[in-house]
Legacy VTK file of the C-alpha trace (Angstrom):
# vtk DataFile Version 3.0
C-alpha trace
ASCII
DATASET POLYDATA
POINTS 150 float
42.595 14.949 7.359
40.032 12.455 8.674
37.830 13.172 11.451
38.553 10.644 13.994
36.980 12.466 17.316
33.152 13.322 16.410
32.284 14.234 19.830
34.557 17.715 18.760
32.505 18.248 16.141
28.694 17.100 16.375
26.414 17.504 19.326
25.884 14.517 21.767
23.245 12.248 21.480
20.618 13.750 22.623
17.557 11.652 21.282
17.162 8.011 19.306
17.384 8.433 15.798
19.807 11.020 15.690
23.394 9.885 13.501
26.106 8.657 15.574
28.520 10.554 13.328
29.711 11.804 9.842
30.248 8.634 8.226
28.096 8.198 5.005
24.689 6.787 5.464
21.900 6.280 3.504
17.740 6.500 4.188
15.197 6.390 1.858
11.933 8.122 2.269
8.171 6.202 3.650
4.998 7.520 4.323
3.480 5.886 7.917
0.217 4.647 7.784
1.015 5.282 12.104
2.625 7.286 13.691
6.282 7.024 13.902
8.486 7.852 17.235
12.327 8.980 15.875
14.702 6.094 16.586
12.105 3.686 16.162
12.653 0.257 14.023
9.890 0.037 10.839
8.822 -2.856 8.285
6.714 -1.940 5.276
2.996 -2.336 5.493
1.394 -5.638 3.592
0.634 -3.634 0.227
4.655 -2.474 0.282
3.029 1.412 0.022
3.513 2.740 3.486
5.379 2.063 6.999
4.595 1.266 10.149
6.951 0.394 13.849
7.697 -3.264 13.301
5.324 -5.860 15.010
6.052 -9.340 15.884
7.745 -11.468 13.466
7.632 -7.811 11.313
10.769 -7.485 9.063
12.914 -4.641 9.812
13.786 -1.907 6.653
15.673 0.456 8.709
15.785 2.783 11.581
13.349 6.246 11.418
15.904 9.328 11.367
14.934 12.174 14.098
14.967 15.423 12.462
16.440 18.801 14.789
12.737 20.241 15.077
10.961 20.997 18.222
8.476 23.299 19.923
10.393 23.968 23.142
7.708 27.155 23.637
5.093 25.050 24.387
6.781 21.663 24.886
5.237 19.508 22.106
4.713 16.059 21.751
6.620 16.360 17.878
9.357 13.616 18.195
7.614 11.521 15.407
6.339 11.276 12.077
2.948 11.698 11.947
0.630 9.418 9.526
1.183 10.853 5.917
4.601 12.848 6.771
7.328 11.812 4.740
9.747 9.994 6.907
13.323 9.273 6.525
14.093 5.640 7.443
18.101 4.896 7.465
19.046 1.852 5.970
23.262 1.890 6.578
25.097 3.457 9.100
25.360 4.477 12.328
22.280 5.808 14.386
21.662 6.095 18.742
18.316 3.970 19.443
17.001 3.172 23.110
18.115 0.000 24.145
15.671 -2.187 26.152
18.246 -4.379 28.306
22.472 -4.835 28.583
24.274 -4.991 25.650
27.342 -5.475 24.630
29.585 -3.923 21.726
29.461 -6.037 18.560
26.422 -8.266 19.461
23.348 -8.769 16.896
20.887 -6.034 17.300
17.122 -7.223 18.153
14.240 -4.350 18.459
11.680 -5.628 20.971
7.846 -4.560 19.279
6.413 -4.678 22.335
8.259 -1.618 23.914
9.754 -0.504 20.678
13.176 -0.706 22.286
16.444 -2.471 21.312
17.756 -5.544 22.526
20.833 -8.653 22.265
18.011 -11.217 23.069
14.580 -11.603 24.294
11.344 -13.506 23.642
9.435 -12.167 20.458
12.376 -10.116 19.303
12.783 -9.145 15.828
16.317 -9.645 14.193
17.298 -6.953 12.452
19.635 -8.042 9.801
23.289 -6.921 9.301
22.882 -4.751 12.617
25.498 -4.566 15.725
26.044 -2.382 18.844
29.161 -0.445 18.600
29.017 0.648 22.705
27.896 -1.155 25.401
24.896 0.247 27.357
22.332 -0.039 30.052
18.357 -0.555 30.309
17.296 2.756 28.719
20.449 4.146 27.721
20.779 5.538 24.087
23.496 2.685 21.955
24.761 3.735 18.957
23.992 0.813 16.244
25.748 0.056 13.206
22.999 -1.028 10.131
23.868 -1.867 6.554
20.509 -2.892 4.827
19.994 -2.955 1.152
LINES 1 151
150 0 1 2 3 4 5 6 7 8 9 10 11 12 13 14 15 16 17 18 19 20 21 22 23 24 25 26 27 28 29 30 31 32 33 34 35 36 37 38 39 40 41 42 43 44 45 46 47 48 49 50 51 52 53 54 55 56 57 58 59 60 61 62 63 64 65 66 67 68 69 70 71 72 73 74 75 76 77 78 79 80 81 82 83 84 85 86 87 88 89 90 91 92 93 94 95 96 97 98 99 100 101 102 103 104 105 106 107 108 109 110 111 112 113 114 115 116 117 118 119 120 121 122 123 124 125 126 127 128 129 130 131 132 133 134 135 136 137 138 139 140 141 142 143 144 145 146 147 148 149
C-alpha cells in the first residue's frame, strides 16, 4: 500500500534541507571549500574538486541535505557543513528550502546568492534547472521544491 499522507509518518519540516517525504532521491557527496548552511543551493568550485553556496551567475548542482544532529545543551551554531566535512548535496527530489519572496506552486525555482534564499524571480537570480515549487509560500516560509538534476 502506498503512502499517500507523509505528514502521518515523518516529522514536519522543521529546518531547510530536510526531505519533503519518502519518495526516492538521490545526493551525492562534496567537500566545501566554505562553509555550508543545510538547505542551501551549491555550484562546484572552478577546479570541479570542492563546493561552495552558489554566487552570481554560479551554476546550481543541487540542494545541501540537513542532517538530524544538534547540540540543544548548549545551543550550537551546527546547522552546516563545515569546510572539509563531507556534505550531502541532493540532486532529485523533494527538499523544504527558505524561500526569499511569494511563490507559487509549479513555478521555476530561482535561489537568490545574495541572501541564499529561494525565489520565482528577482534581479541576479540563479536558475536552477529542472526545479519547481510544489506549495505556495510566503517571505521566509520553508517551500518544499521538487529538483531532478543529473
Amino acid at each position: 500500500m502506498p503512502i499517500t499522507t507523509y505528514v502521518d509518518y515523518m516529522e514536519p519540516a522543521g529546518k531547510a534541507g530536510q526531505l519533503a517525504n519518502f519518495q526516492d532521491y538521490t545526493a551525492d557527496t562534496y567537500t566545501p571549500k566554505e562553509v555550508v548552511p543545510y538547505g542551501a543551493a551549491v555550484q562546484l568550485t572552478s577546479d570541479g574538486l570542492n563546493i561552495t553556496p552558489v554566487k552570481t551567475a554560479g551554476k546550481v548542482i543541487g540542494i545541501a541535505l540537513a542532517q538530524h544532529i544538534h547540540d540543544y545543551v548548549e545551543n550550537k551554531d551546527d546547522q552546516k557543513y563545515e569546510v572539509l566535512q563531507p556534505a550531502a548535496i541532493v540532486k532529485r527530489g523533494r527538499i523544504f528550502v527558505r524561500c526569499g519572496g511569494d511563490v507559487i506552486n509549479g513555478q521555476a525555482v530561482k535561489v537568490d546568492p545574495t541572501t541564499q534564499k529561494f525565489v520565482a524571480d528577482g534581479a541576479g537570480a540563479v536558475d536552477i534547472v529542472n526545479a519547481v515549487f510544489k506549495r505556495n509560500a510566503t517571505d521566509g516560509q520553508l517551500v518544499e521544491i521538487e529538483i531532478n538534476l543529473p
